[in-house]
CHARMM internal coordinates of N, CA and C (Angstrom, degrees):
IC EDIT
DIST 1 N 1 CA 1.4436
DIST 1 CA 1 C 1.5226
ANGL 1 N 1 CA 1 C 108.35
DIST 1 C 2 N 1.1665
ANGL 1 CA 1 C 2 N 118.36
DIHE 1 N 1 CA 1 C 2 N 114.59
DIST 2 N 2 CA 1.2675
ANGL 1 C 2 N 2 CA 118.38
DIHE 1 CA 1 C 2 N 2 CA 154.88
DIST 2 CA 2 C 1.2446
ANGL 2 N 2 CA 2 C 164.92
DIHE 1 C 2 N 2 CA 2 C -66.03
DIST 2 C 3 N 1.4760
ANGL 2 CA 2 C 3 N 133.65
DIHE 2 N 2 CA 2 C 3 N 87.43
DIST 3 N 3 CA 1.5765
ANGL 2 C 3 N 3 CA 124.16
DIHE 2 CA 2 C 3 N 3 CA -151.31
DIST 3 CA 3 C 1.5618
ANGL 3 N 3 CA 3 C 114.05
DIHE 2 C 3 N 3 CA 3 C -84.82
DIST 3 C 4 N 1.4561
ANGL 3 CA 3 C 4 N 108.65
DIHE 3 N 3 CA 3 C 4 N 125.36
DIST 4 N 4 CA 1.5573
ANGL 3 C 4 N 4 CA 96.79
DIHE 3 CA 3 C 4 N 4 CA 172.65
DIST 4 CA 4 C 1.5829
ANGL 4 N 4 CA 4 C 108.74
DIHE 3 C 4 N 4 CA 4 C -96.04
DIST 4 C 5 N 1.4244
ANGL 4 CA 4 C 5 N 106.46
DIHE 4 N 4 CA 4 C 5 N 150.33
DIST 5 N 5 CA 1.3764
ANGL 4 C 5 N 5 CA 99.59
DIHE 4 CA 4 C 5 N 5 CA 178.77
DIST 5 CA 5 C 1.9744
ANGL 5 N 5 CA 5 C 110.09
DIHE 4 C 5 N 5 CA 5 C -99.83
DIST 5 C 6 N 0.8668
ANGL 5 CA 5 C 6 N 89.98
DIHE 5 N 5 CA 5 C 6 N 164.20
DIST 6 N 6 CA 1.7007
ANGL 5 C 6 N 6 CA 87.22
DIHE 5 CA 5 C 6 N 6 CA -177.28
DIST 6 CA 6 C 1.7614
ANGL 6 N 6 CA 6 C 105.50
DIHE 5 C 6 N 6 CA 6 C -87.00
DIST 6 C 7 N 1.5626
ANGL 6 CA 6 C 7 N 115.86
DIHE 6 N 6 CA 6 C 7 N 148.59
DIST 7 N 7 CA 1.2523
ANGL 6 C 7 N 7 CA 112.57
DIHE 6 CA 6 C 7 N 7 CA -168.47
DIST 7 CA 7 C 2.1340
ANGL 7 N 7 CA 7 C 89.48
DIHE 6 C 7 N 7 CA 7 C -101.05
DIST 7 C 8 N 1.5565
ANGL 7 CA 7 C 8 N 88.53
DIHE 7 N 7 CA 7 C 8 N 152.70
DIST 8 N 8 CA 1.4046
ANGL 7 C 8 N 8 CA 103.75
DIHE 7 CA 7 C 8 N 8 CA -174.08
DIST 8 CA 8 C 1.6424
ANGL 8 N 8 CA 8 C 102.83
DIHE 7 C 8 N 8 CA 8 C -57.66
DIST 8 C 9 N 1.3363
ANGL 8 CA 8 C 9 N 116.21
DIHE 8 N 8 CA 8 C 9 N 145.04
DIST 9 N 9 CA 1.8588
ANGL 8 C 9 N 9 CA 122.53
DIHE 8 CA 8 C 9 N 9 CA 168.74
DIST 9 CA 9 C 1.5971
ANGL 9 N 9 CA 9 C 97.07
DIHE 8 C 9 N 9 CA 9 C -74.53
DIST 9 C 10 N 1.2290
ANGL 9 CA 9 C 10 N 96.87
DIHE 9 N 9 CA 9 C 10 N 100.65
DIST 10 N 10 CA 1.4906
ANGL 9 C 10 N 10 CA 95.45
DIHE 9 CA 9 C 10 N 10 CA 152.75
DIST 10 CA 10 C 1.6587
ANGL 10 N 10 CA 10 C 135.95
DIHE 9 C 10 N 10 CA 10 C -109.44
DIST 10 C 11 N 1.5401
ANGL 10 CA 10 C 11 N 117.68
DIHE 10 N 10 CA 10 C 11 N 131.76
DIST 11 N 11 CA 1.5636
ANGL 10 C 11 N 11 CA 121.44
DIHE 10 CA 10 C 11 N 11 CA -155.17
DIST 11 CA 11 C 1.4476
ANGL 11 N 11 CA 11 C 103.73
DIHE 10 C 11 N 11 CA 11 C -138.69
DIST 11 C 12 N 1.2954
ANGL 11 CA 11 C 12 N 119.99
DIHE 11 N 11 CA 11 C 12 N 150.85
DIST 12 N 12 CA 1.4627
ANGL 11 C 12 N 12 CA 119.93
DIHE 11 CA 11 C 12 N 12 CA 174.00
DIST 12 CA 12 C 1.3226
ANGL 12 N 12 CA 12 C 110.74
DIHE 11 C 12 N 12 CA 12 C -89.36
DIST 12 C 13 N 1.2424
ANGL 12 CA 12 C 13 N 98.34
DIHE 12 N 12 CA 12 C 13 N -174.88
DIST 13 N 13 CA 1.7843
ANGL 12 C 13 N 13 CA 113.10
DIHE 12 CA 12 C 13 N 13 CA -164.96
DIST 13 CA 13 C 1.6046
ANGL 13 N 13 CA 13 C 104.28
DIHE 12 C 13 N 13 CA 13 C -52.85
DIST 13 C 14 N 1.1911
ANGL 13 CA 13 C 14 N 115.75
DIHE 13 N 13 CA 13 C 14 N -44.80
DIST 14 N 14 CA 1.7786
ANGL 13 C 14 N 14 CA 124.96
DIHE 13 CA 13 C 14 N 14 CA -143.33
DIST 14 CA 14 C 1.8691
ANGL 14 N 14 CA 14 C 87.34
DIHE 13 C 14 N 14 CA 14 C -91.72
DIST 14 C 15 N 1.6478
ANGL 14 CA 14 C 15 N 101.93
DIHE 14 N 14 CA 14 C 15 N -41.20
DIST 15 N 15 CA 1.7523
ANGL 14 C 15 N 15 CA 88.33
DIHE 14 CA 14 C 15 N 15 CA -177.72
DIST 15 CA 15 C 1.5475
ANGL 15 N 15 CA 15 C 110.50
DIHE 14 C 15 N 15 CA 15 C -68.92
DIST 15 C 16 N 1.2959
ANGL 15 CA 15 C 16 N 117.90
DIHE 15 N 15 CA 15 C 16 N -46.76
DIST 16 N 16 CA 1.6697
ANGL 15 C 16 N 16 CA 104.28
DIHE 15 CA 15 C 16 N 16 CA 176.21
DIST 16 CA 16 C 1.7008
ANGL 16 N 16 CA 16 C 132.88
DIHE 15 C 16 N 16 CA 16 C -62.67
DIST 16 C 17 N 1.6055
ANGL 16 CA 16 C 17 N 104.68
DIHE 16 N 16 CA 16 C 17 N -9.39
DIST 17 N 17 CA 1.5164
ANGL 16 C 17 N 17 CA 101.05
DIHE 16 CA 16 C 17 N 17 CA 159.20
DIST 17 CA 17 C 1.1860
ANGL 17 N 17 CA 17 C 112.65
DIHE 16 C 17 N 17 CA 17 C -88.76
DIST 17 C 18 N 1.1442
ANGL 17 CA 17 C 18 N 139.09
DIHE 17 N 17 CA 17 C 18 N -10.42
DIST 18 N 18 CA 1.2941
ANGL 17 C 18 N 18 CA 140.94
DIHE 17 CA 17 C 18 N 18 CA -172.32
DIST 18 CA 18 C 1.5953
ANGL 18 N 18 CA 18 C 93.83
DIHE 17 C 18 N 18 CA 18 C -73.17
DIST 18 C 19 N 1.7380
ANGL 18 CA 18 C 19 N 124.60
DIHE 18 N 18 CA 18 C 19 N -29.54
DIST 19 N 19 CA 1.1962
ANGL 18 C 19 N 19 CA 132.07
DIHE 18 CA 18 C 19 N 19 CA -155.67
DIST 19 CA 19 C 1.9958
ANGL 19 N 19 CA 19 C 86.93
DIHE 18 C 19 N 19 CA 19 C -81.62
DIST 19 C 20 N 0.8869
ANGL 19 CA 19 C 20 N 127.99
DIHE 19 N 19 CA 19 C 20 N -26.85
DIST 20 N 20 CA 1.2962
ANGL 19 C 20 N 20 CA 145.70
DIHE 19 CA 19 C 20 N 20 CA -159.61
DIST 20 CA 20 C 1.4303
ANGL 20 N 20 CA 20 C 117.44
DIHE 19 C 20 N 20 CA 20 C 45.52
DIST 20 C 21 N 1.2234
ANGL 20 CA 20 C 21 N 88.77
DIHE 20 N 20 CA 20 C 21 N 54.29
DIST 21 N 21 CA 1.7120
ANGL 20 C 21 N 21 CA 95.30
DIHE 20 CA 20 C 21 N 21 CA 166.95
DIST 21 CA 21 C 1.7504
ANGL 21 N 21 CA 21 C 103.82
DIHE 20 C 21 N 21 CA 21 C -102.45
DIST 21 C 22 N 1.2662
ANGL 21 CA 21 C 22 N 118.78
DIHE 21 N 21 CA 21 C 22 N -25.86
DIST 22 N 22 CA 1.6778
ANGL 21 C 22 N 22 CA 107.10
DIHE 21 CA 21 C 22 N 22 CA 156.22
DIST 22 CA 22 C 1.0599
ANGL 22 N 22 CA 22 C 107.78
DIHE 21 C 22 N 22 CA 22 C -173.09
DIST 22 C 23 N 1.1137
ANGL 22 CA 22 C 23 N 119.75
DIHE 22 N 22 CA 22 C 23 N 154.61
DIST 23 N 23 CA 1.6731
ANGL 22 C 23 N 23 CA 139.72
DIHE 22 CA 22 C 23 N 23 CA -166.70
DIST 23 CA 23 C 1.3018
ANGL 23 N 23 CA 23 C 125.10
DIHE 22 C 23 N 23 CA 23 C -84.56
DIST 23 C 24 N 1.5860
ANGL 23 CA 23 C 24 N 114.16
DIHE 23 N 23 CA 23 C 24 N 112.79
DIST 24 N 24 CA 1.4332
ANGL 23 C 24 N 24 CA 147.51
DIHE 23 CA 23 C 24 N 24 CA 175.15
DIST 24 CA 24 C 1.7518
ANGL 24 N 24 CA 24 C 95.06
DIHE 23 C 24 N 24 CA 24 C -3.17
DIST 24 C 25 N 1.0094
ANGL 24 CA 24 C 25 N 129.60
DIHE 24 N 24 CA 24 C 25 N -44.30
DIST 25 N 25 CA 1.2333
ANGL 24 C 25 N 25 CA 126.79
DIHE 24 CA 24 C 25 N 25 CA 178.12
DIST 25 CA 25 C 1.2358
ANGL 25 N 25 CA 25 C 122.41
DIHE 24 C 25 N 25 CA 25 C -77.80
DIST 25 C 26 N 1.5223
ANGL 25 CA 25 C 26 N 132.52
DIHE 25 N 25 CA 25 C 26 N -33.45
DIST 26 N 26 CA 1.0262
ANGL 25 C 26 N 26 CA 135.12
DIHE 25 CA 25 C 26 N 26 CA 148.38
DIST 26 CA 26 C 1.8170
ANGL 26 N 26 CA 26 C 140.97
DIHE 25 C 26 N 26 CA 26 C -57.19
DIST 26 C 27 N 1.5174
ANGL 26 CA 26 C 27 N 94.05
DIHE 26 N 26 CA 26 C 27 N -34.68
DIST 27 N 27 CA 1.3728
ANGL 26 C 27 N 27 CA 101.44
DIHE 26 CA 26 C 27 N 27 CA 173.34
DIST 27 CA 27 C 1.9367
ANGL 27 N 27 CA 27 C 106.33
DIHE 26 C 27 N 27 CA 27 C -77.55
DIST 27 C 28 N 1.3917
ANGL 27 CA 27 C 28 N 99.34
DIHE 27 N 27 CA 27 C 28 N -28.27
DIST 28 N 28 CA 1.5711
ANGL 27 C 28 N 28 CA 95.88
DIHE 27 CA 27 C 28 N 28 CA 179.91
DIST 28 CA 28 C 1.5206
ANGL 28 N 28 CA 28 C 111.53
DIHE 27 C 28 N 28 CA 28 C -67.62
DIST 28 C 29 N 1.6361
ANGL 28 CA 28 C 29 N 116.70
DIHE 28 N 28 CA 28 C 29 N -30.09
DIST 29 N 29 CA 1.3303
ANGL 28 C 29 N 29 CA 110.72
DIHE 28 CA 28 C 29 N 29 CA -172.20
DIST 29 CA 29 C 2.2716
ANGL 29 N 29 CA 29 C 103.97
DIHE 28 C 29 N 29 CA 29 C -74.15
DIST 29 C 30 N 1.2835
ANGL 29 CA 29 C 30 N 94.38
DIHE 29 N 29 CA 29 C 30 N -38.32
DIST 30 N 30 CA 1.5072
ANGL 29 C 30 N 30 CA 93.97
DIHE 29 CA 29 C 30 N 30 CA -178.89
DIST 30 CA 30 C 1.5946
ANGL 30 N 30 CA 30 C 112.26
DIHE 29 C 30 N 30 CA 30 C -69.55
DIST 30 C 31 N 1.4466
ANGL 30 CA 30 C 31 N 115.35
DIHE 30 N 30 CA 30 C 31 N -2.43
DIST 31 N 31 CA 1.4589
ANGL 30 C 31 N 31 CA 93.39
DIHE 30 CA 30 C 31 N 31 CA 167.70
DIST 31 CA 31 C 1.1876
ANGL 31 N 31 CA 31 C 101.23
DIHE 30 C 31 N 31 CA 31 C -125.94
DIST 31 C 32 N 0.9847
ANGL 31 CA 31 C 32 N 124.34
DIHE 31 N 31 CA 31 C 32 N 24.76
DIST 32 N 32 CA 1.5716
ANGL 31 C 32 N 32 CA 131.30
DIHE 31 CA 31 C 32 N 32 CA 147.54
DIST 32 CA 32 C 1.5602
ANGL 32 N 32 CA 32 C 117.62
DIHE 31 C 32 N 32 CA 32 C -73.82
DIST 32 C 33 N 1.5164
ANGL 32 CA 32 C 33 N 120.63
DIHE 32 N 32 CA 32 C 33 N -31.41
DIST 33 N 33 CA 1.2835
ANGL 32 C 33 N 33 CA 142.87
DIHE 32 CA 32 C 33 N 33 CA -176.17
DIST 33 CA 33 C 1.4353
ANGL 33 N 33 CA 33 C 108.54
DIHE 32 C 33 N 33 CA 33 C -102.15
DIST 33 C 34 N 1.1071
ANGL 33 CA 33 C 34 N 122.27
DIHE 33 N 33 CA 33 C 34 N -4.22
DIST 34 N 34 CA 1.6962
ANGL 33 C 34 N 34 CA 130.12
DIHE 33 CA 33 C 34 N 34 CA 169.66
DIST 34 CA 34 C 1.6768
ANGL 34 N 34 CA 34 C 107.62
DIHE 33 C 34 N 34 CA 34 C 70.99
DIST 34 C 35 N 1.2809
ANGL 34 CA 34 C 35 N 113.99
DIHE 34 N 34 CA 34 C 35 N 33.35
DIST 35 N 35 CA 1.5812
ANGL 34 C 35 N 35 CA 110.01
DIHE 34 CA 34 C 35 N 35 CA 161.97
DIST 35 CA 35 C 1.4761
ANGL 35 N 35 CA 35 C 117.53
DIHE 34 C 35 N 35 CA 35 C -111.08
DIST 35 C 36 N 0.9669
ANGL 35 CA 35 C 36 N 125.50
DIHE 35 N 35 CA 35 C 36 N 63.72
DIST 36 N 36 CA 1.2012
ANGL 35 C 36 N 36 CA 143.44
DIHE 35 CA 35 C 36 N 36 CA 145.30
DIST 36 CA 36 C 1.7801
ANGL 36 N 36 CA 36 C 146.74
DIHE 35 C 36 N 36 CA 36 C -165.73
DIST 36 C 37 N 1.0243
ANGL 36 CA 36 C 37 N 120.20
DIHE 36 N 36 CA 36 C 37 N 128.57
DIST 37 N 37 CA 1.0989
ANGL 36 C 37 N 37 CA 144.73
DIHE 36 CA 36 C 37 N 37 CA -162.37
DIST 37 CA 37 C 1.6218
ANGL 37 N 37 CA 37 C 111.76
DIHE 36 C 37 N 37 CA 37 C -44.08
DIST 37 C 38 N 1.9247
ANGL 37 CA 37 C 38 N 113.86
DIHE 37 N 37 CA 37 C 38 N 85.70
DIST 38 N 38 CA 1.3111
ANGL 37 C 38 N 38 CA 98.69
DIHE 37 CA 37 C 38 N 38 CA -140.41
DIST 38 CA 38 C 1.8824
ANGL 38 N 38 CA 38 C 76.14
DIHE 37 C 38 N 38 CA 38 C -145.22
DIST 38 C 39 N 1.3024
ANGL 38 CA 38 C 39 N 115.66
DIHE 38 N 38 CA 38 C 39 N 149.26
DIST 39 N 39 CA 1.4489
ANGL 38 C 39 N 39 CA 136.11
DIHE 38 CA 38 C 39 N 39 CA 171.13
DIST 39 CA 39 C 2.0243
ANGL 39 N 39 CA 39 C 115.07
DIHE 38 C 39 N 39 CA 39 C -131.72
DIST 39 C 40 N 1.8325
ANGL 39 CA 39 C 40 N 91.66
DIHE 39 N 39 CA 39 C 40 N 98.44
DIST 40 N 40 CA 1.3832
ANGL 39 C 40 N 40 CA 87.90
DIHE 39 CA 39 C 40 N 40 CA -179.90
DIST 40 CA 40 C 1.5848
ANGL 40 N 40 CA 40 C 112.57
DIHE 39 C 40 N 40 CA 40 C -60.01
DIST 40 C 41 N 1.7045
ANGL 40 CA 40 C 41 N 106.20
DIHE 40 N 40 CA 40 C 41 N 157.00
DIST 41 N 41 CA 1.4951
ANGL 40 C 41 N 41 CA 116.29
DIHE 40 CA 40 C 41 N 41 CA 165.35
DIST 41 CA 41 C 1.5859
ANGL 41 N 41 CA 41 C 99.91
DIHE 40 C 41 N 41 CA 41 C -117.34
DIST 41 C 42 N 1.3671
ANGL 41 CA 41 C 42 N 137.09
DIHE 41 N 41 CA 41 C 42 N 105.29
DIST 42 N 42 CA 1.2996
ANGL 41 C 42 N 42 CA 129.77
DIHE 41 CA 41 C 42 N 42 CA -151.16
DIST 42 CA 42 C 1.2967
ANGL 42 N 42 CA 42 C 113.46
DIHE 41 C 42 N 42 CA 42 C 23.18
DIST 42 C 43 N 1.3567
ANGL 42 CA 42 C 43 N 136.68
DIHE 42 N 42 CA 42 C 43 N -94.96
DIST 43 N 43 CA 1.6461
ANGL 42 C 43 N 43 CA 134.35
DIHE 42 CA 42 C 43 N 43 CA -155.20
DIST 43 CA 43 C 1.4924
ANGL 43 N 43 CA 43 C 85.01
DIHE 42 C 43 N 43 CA 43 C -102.00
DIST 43 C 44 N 1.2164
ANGL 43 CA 43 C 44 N 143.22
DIHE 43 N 43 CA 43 C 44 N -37.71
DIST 44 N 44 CA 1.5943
ANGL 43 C 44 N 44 CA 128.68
DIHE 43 CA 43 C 44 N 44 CA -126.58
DIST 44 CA 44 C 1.3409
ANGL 44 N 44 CA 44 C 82.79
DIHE 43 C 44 N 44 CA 44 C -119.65
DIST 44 C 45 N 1.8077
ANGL 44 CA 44 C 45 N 103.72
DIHE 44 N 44 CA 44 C 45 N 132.84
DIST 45 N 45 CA 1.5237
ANGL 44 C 45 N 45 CA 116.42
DIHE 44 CA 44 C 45 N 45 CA -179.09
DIST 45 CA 45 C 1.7905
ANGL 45 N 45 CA 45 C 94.64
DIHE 44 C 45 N 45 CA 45 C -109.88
DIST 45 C 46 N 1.3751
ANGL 45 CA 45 C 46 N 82.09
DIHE 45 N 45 CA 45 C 46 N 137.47
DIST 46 N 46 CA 1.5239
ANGL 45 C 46 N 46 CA 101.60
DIHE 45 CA 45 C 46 N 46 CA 179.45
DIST 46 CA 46 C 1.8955
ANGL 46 N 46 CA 46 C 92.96
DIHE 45 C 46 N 46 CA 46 C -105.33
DIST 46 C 47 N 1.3720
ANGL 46 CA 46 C 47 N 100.64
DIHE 46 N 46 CA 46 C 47 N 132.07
DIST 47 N 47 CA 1.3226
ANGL 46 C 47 N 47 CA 107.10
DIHE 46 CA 46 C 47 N 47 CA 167.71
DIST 47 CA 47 C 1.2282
ANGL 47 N 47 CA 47 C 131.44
DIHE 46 C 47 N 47 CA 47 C -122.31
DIST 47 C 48 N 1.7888
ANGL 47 CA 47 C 48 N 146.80
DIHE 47 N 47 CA 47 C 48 N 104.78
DIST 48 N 48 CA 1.0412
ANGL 47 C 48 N 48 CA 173.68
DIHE 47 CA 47 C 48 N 48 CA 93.43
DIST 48 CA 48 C 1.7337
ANGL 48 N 48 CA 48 C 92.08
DIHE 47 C 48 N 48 CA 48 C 67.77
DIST 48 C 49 N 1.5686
ANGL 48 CA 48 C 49 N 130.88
DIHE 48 N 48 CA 48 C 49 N 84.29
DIST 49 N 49 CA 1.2794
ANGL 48 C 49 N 49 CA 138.44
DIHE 48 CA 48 C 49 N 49 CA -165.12
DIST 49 CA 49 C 1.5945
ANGL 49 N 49 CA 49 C 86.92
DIHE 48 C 49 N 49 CA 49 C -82.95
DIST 49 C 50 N 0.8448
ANGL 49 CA 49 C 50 N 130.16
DIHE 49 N 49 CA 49 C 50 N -54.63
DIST 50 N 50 CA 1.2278
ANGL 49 C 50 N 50 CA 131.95
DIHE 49 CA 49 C 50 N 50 CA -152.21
DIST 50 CA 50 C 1.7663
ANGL 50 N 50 CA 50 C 102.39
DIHE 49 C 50 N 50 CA 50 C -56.89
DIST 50 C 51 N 1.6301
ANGL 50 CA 50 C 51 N 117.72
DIHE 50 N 50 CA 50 C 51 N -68.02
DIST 51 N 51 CA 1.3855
ANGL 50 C 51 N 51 CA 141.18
DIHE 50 CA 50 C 51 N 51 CA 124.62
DIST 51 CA 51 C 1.7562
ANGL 51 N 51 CA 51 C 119.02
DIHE 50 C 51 N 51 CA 51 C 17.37
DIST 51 C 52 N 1.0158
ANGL 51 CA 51 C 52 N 92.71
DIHE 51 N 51 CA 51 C 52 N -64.36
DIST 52 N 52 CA 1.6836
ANGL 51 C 52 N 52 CA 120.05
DIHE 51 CA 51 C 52 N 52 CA 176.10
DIST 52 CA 52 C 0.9813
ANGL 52 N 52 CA 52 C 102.10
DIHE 51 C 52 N 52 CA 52 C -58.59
DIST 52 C 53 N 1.5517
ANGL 52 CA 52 C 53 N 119.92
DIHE 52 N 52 CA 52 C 53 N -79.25
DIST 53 N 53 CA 1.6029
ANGL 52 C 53 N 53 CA 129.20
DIHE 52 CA 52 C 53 N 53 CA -155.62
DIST 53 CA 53 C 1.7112
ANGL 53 N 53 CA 53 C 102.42
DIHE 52 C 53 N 53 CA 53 C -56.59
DIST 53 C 54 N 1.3491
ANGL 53 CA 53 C 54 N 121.87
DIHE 53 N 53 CA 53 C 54 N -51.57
DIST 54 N 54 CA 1.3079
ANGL 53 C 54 N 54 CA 153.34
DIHE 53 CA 53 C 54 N 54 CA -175.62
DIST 54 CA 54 C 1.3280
ANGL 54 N 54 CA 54 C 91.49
DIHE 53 C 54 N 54 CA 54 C -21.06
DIST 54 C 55 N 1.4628
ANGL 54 CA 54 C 55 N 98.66
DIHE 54 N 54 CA 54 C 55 N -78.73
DIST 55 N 55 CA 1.9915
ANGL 54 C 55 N 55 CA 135.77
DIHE 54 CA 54 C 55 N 55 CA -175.18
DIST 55 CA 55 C 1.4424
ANGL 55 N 55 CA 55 C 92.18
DIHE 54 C 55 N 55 CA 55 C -46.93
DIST 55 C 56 N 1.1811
ANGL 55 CA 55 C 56 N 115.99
DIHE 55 N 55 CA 55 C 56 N -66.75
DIST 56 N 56 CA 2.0826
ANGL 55 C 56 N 56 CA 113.23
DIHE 55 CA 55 C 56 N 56 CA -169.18
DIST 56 CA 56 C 1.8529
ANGL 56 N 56 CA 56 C 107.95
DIHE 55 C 56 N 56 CA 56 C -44.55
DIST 56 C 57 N 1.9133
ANGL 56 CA 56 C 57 N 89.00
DIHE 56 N 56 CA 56 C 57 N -39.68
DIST 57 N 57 CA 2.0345
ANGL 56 C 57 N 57 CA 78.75
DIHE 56 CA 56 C 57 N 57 CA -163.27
DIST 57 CA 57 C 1.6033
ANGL 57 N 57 CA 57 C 105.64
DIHE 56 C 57 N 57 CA 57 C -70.87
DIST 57 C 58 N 1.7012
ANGL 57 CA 57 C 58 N 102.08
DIHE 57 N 57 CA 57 C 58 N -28.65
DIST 58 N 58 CA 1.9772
ANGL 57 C 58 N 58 CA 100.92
DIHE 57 CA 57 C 58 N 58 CA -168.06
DIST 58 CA 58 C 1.6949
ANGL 58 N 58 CA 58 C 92.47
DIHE 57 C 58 N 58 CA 58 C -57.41
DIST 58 C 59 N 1.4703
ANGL 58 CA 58 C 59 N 131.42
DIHE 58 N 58 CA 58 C 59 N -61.06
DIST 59 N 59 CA 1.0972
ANGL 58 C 59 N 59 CA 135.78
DIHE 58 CA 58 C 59 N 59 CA 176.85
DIST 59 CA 59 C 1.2988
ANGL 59 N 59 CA 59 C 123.67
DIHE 58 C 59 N 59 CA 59 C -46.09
DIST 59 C 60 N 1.0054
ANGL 59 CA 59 C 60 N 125.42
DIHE 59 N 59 CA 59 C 60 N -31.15
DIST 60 N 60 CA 1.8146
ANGL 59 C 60 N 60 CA 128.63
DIHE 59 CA 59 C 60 N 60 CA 164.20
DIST 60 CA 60 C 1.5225
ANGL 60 N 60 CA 60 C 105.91
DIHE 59 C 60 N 60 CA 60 C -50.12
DIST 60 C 61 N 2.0411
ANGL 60 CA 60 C 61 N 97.89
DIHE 60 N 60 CA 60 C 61 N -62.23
DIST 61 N 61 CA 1.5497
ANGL 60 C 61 N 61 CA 105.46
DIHE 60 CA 60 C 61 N 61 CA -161.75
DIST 61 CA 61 C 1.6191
ANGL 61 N 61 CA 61 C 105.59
DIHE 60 C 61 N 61 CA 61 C -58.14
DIST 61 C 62 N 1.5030
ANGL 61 CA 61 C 62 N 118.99
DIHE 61 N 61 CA 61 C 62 N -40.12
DIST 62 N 62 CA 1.3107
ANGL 61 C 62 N 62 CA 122.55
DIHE 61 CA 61 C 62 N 62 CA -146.70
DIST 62 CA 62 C 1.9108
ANGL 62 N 62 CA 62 C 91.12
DIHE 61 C 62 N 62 CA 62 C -82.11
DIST 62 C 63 N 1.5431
ANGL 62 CA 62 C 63 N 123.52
DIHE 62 N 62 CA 62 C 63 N -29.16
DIST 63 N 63 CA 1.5351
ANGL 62 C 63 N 63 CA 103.98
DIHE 62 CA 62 C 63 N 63 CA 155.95
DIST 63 CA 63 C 1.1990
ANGL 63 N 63 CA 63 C 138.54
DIHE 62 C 63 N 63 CA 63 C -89.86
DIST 63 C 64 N 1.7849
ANGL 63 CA 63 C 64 N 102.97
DIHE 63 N 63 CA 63 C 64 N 9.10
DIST 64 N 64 CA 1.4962
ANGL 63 C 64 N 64 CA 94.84
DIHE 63 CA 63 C 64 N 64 CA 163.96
DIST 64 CA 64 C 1.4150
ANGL 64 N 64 CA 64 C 114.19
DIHE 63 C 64 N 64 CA 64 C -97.42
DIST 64 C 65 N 1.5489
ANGL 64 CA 64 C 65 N 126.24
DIHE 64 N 64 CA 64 C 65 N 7.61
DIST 65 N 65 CA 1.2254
ANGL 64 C 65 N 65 CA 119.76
DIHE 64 CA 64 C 65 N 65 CA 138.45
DIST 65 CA 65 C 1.6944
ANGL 65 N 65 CA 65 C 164.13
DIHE 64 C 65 N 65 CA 65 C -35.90
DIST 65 C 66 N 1.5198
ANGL 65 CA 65 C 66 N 75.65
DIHE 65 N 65 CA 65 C 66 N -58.05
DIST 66 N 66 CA 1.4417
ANGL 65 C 66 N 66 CA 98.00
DIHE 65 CA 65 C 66 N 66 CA 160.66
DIST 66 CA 66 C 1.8190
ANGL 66 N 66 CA 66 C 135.19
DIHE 65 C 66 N 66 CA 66 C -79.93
DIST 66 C 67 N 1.3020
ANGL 66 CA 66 C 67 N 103.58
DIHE 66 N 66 CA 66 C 67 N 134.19
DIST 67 N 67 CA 1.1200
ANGL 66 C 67 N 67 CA 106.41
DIHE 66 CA 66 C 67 N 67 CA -178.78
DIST 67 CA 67 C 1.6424
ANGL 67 N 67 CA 67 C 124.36
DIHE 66 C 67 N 67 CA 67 C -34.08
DIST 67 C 68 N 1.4409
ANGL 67 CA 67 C 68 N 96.61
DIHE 67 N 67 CA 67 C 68 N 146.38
DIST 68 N 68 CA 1.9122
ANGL 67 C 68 N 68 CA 97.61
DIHE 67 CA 67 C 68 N 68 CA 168.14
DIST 68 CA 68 C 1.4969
ANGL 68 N 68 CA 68 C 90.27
DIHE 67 C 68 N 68 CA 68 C -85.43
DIST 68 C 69 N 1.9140
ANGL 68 CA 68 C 69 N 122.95
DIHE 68 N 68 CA 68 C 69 N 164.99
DIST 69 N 69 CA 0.9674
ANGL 68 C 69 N 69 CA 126.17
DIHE 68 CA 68 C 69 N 69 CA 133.70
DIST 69 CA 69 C 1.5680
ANGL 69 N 69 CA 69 C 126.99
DIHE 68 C 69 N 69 CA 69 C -79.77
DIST 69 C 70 N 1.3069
ANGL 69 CA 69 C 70 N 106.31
DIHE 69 N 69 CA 69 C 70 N 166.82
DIST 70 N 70 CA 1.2070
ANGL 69 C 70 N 70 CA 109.58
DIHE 69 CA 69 C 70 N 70 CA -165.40
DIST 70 CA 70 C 1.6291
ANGL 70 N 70 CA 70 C 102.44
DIHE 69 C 70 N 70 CA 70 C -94.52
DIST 70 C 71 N 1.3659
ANGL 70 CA 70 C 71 N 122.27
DIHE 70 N 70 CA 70 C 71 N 130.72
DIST 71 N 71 CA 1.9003
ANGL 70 C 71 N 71 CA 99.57
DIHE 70 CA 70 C 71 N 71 CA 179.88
DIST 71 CA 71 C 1.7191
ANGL 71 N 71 CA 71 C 77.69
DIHE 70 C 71 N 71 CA 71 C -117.54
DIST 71 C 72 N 1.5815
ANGL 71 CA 71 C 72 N 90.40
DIHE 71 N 71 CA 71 C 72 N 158.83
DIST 72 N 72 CA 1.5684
ANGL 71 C 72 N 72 CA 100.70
DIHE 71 CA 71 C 72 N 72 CA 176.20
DIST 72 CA 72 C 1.6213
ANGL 72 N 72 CA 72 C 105.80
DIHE 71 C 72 N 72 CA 72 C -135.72
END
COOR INIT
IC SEED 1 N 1 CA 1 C
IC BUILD
């Protein structure tokens, strides 16, 4: 039996804000800073959506962990 595996969604900067999960300006600054999961094609970085989203939810969960402070 044969399993196929599914190939990663890969999209550039301008199609995944369009997705509005974050803004062209933001995704440009994080792969300027090398946090995200990205394979240049000469100039144009394709970035690993699938990868991405993954990274956003562990990071969501891991600050809705932590305590609020209390301000008074």
């Amino acid at each position: 039996m044969e399993q196929r595996i599914n190939p990663p969604t890969m999209m550039t900067v301008r199609e995944i804000a369009r997705t509005g999960l974050l803004s062209e300006h933001a995704l440009r600054l994080m792969l300027k800073a090398g946090k995200l999961p990205v394979i240049y094609i000469g100039k144009k970085a394709l970035i690993n959506y699938d990868k991405l989203c993954a990274e956003l939810q562990s990071l969501e969960s891991d600050v809705s962990k932590q305590e609020l402070p209390t301000w008074y």
